[in-house]
N, C-alpha and C positions, 0 to 999 in steps of 0.2 A: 741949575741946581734948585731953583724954589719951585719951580713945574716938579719935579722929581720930590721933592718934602711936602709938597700940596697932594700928589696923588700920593705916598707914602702915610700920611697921615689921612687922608678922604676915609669915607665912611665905607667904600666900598672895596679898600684899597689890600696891600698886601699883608696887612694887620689884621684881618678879619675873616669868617667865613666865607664873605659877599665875593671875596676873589678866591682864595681856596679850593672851592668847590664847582666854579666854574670849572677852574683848571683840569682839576680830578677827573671833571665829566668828558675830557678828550681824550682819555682813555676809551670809551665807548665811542667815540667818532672815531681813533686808530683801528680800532678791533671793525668796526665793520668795515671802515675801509680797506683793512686788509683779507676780509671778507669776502672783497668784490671779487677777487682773484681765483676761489675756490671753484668745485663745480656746484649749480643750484639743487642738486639732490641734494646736497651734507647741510643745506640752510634749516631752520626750525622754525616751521612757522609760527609755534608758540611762543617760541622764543621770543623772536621780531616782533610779532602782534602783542606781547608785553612791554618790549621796547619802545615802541612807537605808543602805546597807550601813556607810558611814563614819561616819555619826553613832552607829549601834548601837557597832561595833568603838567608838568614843572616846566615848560610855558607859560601856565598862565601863572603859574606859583610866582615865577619873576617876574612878572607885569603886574600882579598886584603889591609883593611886596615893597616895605617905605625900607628905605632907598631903593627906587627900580634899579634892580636890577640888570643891567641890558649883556652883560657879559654871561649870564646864567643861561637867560633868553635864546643870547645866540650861540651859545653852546650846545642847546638842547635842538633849537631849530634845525642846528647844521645833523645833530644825532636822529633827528625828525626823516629829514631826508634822506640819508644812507638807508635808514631801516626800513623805510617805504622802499627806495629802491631794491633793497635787496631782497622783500615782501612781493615784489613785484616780480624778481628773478623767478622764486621761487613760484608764485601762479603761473607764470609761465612755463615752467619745468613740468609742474603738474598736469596740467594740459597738453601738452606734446606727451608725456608719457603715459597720458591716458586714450591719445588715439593714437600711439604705438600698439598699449596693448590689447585694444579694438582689432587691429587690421592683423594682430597675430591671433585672436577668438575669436572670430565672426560669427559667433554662433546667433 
């Protein structure tokens, strides 16, 4: 029970934004992982290359901010990854579909 009133009461804890908003941001780790499932034409490259630029910026957000943050951190890293990968689908989708449609114009 005193582990449980120590992080309850922590600076980072369930009383504050420092956990909050970590939380919230697993919504963008669900949503792309449920992503993975789709076909890579329907991805937005804009989209992901926004997402992945935001997650870096608030990376470093929570490594500088007093309290570090580390649950923000790894929030963001894990949203890091998904969107690379699935930035990654998507180049490769582009590229096969562009010498698809090569070998149908050979002009």
């Amino acid at each position: 029970m005193a582990s449980f009133r120590t992080f309850w009461n922590s600076p980072v804890g369930p009383k504050t934004t420092h956990f909050w908003g970590p939380v919230s941001n697993c919504g963008f780790i669900a949503a792309g992982l449920a992503d993975t499932q789709k076909p890579p034409e329907l991805i937005s490259a804009n989209m992901t290359g926004v997402l992945c630029v935001y997650s870096a910026l608030f990376m470093r957000f929570a490594w500088m901010v007093q309290p570090r943050n580390y649950l923000l951190l790894a929030s963001h890293a894990s949203n890091e990854t998904v969107q690379l990968y699935q930035f990654s689908r998507w180049a490769k989708a582009q590229r096969y579909l562009g010498k698809k449609s090569k070998e149908a114009n050979p002009q």
